[in-house]
N, CA, C and O atoms as CSV, one atom per row, in Angstrom:
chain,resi,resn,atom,element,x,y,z
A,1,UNK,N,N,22.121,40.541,-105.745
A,1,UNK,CA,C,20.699,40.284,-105.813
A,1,UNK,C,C,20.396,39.198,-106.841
A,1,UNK,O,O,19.616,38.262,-106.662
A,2,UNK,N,N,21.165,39.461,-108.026
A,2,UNK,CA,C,21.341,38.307,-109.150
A,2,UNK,C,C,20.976,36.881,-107.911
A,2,UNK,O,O,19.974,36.322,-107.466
A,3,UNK,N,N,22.172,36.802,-107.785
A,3,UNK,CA,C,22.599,35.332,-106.686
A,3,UNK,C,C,21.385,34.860,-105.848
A,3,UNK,O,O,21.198,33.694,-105.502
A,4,UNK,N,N,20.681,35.783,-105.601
A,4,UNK,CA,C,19.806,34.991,-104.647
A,4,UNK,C,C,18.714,34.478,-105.069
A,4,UNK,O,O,17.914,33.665,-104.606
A,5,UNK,N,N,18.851,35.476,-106.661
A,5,UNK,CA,C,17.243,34.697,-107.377
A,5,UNK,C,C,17.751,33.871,-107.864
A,5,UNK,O,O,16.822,33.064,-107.906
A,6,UNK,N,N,18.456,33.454,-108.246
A,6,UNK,CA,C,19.618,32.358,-108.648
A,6,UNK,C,C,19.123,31.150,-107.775
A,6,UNK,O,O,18.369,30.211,-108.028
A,7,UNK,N,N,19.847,31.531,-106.621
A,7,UNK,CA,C,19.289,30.038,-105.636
A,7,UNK,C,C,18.164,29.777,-105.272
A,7,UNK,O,O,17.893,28.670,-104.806
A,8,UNK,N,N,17.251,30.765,-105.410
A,8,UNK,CA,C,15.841,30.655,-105.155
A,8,UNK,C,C,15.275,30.168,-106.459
A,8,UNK,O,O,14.214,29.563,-106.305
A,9,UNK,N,N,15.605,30.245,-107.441
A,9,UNK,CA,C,14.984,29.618,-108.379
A,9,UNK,C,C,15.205,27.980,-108.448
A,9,UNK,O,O,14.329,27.118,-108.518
A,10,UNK,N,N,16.763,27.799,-108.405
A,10,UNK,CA,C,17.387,26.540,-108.081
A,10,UNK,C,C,16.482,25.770,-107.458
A,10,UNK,O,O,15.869,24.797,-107.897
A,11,UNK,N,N,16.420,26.632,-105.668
A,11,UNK,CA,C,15.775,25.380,-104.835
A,11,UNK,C,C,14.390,25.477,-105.213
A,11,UNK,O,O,13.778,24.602,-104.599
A,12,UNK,N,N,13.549,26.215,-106.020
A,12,UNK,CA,C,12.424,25.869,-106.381
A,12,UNK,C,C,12.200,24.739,-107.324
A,12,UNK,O,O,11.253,23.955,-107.378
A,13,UNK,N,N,13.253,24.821,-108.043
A,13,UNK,CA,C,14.033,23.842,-109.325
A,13,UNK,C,C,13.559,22.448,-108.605
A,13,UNK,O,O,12.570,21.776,-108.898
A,14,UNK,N,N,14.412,22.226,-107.708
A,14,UNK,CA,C,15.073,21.605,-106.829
A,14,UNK,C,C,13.442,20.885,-106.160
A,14,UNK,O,O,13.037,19.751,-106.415
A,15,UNK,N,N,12.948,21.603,-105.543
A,15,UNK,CA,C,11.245,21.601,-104.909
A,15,UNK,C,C,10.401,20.836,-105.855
A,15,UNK,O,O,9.681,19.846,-105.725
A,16,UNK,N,N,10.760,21.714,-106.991
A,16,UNK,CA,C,9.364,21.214,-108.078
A,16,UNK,C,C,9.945,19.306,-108.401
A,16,UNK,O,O,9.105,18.455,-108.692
A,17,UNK,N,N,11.442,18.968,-108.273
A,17,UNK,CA,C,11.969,17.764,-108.568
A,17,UNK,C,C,11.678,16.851,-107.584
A,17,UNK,O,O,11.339,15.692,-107.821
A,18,UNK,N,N,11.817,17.413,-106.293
A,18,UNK,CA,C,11.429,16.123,-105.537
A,18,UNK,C,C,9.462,16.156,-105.399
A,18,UNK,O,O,9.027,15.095,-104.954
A,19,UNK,N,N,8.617,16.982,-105.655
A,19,UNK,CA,C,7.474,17.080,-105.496
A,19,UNK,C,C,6.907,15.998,-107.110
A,19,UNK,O,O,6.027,15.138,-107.101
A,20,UNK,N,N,7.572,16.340,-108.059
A,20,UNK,CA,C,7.879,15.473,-109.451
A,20,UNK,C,C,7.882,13.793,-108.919
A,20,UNK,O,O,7.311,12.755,-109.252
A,21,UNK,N,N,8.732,14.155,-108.050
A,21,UNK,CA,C,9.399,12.192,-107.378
A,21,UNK,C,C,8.025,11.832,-106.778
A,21,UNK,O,O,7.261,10.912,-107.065
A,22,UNK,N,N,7.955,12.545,-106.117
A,22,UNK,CA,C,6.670,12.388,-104.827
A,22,UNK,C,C,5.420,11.935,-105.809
A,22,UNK,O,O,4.956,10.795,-105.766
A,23,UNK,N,N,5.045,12.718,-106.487
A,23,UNK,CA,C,3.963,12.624,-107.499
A,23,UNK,C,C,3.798,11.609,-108.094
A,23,UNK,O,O,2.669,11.310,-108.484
A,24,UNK,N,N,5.366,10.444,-108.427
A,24,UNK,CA,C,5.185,9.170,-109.133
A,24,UNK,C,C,4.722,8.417,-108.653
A,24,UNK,O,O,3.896,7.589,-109.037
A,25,UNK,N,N,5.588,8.739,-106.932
A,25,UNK,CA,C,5.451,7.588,-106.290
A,25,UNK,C,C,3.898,7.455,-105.487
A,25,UNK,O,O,3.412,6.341,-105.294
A,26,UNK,N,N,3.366,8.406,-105.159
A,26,UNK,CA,C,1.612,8.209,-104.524
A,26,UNK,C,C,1.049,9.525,-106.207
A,26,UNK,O,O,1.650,10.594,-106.318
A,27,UNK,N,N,0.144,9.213,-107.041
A,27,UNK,CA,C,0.168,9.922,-107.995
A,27,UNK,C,C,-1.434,10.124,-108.043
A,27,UNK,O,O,-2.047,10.473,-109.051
A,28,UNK,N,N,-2.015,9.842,-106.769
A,28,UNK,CA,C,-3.166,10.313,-106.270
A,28,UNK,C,C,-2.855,11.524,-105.595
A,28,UNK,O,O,-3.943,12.094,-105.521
A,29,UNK,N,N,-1.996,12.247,-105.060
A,29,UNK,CA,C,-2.030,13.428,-103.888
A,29,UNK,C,C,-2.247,14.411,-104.653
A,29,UNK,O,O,-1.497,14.663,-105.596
A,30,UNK,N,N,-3.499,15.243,-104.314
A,30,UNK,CA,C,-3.695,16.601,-105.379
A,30,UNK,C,C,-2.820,17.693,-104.747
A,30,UNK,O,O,-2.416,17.958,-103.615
A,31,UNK,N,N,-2.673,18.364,-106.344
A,31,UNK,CA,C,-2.213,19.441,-105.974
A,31,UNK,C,C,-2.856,20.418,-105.617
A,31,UNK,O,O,-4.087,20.385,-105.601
A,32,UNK,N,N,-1.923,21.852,-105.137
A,32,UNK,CA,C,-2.795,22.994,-104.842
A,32,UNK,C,C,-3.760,23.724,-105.469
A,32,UNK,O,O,-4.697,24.358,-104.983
A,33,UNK,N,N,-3.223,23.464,-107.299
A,33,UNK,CA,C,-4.534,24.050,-108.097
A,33,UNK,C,C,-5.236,23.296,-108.254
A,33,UNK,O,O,-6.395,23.702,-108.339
A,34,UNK,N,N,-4.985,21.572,-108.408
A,34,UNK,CA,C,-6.561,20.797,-108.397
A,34,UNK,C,C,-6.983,20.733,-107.626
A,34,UNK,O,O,-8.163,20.405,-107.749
A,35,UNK,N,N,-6.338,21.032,-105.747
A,35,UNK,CA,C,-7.320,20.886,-105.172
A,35,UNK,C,C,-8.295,22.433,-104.841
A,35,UNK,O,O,-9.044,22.714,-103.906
A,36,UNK,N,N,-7.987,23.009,-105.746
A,36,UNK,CA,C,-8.755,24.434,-105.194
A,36,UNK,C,C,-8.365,25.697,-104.562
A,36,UNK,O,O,-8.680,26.885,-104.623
A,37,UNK,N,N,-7.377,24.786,-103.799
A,37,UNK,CA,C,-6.514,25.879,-102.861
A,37,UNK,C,C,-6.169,27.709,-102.785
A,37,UNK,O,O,-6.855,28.253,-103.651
A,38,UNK,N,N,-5.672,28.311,-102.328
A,38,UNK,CA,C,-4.988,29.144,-102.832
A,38,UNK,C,C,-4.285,29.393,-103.776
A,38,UNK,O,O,-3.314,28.650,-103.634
A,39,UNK,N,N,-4.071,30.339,-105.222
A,39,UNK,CA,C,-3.454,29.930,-106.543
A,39,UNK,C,C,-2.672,31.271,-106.500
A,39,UNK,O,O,-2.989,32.389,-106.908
A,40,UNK,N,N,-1.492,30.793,-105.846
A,40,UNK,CA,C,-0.603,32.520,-106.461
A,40,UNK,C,C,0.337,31.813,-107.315
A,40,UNK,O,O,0.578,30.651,-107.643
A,41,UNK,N,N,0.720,32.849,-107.516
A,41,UNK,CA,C,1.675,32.818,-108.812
A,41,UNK,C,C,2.769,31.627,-108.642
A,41,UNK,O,O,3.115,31.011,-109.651
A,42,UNK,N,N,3.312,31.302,-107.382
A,42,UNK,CA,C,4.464,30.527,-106.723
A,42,UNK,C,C,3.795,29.025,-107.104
A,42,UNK,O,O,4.479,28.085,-107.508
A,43,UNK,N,N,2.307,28.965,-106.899
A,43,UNK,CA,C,2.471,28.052,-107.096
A,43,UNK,C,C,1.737,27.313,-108.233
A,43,UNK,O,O,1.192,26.213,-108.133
A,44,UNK,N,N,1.810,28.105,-109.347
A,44,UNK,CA,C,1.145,27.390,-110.426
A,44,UNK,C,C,2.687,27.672,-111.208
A,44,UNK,O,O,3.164,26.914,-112.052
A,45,UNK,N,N,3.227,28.738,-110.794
A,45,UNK,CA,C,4.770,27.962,-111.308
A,45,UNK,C,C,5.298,26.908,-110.976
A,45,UNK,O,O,6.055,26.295,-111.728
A,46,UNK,N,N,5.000,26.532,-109.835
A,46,UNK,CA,C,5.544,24.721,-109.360
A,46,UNK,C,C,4.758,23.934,-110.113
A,46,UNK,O,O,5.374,23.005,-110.635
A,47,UNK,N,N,3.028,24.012,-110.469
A,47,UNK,CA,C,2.525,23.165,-110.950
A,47,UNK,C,C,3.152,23.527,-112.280
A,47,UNK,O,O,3.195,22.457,-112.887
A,48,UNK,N,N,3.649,24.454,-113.033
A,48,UNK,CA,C,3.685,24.334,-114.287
A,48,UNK,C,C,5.322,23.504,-114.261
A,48,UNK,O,O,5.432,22.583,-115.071
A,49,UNK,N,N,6.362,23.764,-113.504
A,49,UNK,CA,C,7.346,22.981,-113.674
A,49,UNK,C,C,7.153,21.676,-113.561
A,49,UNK,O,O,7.519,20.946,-114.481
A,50,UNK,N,N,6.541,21.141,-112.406
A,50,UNK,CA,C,6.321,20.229,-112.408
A,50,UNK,C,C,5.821,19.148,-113.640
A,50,UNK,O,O,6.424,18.107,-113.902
A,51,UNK,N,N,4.864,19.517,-114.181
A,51,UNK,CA,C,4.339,18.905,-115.641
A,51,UNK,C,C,5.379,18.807,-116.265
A,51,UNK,O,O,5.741,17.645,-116.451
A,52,UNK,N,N,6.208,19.832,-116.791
A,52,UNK,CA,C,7.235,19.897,-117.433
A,52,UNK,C,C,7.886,18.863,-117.358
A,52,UNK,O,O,7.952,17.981,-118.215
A,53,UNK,N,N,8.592,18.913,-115.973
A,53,UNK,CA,C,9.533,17.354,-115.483
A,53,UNK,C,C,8.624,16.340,-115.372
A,53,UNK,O,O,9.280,15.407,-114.906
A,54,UNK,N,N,7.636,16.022,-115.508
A,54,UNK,CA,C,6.934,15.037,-116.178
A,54,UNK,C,C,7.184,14.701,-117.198
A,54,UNK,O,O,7.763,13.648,-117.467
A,55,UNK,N,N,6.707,15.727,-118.166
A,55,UNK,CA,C,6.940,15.136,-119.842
A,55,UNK,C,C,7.801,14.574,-120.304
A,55,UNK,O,O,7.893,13.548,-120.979
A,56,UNK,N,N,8.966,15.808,-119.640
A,56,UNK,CA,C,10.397,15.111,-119.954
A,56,UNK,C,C,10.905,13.753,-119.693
A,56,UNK,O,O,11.498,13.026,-120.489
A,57,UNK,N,N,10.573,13.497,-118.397
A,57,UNK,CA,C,10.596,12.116,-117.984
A,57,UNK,C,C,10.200,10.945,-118.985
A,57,UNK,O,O,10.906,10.083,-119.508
A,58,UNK,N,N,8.630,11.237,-119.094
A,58,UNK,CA,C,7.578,10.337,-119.819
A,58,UNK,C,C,8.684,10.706,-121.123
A,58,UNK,O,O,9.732,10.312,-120.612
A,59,UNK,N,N,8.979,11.112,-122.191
A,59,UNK,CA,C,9.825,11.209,-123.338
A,59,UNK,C,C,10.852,10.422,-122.943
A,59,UNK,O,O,11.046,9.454,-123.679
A,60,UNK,N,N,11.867,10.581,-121.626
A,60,UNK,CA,C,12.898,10.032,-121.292
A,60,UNK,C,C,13.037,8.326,-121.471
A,60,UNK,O,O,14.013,7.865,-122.062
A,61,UNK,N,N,11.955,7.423,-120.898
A,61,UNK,CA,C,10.993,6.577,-120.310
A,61,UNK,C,C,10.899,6.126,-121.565
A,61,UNK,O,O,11.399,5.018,-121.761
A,62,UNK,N,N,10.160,6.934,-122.905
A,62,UNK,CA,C,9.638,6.538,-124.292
A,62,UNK,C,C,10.613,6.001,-125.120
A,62,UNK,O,O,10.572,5.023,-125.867
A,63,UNK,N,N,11.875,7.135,-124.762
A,63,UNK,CA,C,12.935,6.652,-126.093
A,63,UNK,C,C,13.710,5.258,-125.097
A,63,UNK,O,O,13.742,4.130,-125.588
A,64,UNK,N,N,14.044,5.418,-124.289
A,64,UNK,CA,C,14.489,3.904,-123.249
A,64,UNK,C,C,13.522,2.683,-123.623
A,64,UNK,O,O,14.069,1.622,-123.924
A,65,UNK,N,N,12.007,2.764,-123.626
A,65,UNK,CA,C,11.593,1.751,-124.054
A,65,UNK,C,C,11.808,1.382,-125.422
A,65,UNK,O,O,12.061,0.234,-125.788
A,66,UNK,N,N,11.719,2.206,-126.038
A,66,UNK,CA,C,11.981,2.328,-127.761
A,66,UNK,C,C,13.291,1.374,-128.059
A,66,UNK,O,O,13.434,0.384,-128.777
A,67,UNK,N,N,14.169,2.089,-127.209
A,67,UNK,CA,C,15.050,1.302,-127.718
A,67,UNK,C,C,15.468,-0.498,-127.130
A,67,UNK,O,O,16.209,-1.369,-127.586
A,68,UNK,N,N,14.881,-0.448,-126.354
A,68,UNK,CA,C,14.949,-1.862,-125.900
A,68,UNK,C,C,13.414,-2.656,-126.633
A,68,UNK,O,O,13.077,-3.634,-125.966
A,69,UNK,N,N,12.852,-2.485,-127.375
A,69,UNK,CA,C,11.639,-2.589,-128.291
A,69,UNK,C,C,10.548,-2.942,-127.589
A,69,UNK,O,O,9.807,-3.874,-127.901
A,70,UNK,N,N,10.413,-2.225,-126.634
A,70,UNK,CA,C,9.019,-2.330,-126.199
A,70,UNK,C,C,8.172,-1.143,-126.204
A,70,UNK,O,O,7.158,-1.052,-125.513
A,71,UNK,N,N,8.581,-0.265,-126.963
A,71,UNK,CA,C,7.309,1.162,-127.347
A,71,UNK,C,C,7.480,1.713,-129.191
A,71,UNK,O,O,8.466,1.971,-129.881
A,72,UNK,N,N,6.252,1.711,-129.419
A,72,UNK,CA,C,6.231,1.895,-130.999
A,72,UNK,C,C,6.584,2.934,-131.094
A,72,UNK,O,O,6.513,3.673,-130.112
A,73,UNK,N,N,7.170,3.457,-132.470
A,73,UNK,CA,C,7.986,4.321,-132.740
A,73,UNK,C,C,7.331,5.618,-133.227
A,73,UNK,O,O,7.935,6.614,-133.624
A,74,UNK,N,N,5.771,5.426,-133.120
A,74,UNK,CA,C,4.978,6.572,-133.058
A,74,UNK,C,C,4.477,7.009,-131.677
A,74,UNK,O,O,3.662,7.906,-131.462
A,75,UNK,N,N,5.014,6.333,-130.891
A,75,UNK,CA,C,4.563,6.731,-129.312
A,75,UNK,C,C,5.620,7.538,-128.597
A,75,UNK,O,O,5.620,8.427,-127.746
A,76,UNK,N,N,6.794,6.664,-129.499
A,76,UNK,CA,C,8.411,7.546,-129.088
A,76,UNK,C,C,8.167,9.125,-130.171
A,76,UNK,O,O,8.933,10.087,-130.223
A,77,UNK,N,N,7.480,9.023,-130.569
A,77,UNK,CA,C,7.675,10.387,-131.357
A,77,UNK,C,C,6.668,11.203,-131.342
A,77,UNK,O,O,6.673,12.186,-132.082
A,78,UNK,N,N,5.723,10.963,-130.574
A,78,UNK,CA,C,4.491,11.672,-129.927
A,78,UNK,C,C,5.131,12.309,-128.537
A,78,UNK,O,O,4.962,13.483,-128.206
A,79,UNK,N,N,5.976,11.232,-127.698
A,79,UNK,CA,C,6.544,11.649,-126.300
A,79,UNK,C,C,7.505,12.391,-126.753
A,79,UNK,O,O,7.345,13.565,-126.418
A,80,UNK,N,N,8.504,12.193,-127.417
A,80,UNK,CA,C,9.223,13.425,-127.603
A,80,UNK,C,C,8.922,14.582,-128.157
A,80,UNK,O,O,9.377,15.545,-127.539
A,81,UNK,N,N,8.328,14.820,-129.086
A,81,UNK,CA,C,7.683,16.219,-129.644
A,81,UNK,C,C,6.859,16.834,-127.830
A,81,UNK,O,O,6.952,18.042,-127.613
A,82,UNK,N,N,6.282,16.119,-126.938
A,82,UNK,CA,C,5.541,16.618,-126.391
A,82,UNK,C,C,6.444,17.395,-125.204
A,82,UNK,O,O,6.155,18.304,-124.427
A,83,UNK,N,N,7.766,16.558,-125.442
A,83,UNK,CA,C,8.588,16.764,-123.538
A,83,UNK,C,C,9.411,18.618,-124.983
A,83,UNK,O,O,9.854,19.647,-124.473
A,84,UNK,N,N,9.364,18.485,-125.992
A,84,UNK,CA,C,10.552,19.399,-126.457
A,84,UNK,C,C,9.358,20.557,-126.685
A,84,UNK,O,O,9.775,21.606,-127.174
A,85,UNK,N,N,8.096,20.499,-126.424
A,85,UNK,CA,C,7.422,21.551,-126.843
A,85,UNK,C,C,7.446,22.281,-124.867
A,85,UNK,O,O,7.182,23.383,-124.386
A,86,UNK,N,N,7.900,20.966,-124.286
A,86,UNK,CA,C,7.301,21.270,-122.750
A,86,UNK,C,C,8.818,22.457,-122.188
A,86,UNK,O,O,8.704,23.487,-121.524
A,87,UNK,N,N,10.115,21.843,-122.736
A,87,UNK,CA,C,11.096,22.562,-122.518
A,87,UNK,C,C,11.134,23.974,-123.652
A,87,UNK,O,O,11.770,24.942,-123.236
A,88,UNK,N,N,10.788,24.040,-124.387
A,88,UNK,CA,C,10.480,24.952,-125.096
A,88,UNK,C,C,9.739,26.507,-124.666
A,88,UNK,O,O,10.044,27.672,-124.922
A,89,UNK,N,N,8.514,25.807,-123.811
A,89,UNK,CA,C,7.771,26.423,-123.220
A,89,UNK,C,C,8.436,27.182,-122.042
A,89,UNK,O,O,8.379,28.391,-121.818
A,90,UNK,N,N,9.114,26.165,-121.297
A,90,UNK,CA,C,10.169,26.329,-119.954
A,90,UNK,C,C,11.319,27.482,-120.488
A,90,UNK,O,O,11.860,28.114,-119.580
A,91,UNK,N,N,11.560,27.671,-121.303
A,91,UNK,CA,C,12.890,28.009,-121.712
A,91,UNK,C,C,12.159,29.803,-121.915
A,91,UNK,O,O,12.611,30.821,-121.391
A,92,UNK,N,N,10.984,29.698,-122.804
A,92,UNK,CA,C,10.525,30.678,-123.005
A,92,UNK,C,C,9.870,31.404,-121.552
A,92,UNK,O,O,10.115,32.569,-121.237
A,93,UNK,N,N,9.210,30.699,-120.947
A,93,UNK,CA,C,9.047,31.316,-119.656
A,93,UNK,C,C,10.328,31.948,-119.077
A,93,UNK,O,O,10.231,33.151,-118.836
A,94,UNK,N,N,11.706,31.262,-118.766
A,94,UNK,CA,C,12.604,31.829,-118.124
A,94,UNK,C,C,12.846,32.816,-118.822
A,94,UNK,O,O,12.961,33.845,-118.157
A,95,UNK,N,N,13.030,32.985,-120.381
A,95,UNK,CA,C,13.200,34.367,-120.658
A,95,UNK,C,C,12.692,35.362,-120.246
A,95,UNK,O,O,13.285,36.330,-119.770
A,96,UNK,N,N,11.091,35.175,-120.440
A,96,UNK,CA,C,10.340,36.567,-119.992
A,96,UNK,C,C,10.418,36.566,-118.615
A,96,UNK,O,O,10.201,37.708,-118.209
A,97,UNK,N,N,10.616,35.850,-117.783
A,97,UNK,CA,C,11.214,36.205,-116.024
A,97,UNK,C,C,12.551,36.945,-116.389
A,97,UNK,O,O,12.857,37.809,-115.567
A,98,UNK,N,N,13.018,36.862,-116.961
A,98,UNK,CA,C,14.690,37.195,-116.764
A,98,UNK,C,C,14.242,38.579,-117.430
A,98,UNK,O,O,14.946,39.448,-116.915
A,99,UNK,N,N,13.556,39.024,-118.156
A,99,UNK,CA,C,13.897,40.078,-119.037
A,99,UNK,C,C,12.828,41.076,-117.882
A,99,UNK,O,O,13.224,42.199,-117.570
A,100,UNK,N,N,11.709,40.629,-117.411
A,100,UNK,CA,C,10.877,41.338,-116.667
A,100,UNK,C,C,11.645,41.757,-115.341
A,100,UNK,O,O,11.658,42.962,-115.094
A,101,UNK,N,N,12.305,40.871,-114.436
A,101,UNK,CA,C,13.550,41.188,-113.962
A,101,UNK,C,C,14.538,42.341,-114.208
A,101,UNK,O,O,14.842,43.135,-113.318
A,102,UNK,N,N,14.961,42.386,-115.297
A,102,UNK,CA,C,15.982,43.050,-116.108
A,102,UNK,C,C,14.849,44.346,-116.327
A,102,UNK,O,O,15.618,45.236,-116.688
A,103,UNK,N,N,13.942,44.753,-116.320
A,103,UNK,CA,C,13.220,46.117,-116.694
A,103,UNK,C,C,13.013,46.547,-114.527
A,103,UNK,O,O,13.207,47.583,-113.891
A,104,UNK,N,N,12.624,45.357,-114.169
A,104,UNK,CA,C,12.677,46.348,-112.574
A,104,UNK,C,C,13.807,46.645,-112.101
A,104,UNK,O,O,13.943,47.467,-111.194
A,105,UNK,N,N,15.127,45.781,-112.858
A,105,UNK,CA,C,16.168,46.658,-112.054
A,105,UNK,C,C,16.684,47.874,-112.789
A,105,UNK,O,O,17.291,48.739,-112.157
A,106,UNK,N,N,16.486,47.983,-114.028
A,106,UNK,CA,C,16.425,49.393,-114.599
A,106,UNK,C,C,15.351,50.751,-114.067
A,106,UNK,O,O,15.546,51.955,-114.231
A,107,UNK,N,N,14.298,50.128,-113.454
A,107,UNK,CA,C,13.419,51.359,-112.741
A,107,UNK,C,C,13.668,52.501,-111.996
A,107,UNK,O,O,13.619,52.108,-110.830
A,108,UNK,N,N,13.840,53.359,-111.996
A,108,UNK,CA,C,14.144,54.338,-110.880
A,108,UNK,C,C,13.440,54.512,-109.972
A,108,UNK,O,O,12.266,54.271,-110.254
A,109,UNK,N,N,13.640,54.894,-108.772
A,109,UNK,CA,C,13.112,54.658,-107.440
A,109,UNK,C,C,13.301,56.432,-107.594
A,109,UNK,O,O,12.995,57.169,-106.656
């Protein structure tokens, strides 16, 4: 059962990365929570990964310009504090999935 949330998380992983790509490339297409839509849980976890692999990017993007000297070195250090608070956040979310996980398979039926 492990395994399958495993790959299901992956290809959501996976989902939220090419929807990330998609997003650069037309960065007008709303999403499901800006546009109103239906908001379950599935998918404000995509919108929240998604941002994530944004930031990271935009940080990625910051220190690359930085170092070829075309971004000031308070912009490189605004983007990075922002992508390490964003994985931070990410990291802490997967815990409390994993541990909330870890209490339903202890439940007795």
């Amino acid at each position: 059962m492990l395994e399958a949330i495993s790959s299901t998380a992956i290809s959501a992983g996976q989902a939220a990365s090419r929807a990330t790509e998609a997003q650069a490339i037309s960065p007008a297409a709303p999403t499901a929570i800006q546009s109103g839509g239906d908001v379950g849980f599935d998918s404000v976890m995509k919108q929240v990964t998604t941002d994530a692999i944004g930031t990271l990017k935009a940080g990625e993007a910051a220190s690359i310009s930085a170092m070829q000297g075309k971004e000031s070195t308070r912009r490189v250090v605004e983007a990075l504090m922002s992508a390490e608070q964003a994985l931070q956040t990410a990291v802490a979310v997967r815990d409390k999935v994993v541990q909330a996980y870890q209490e339903v398979v202890r439940m007795s039926i």
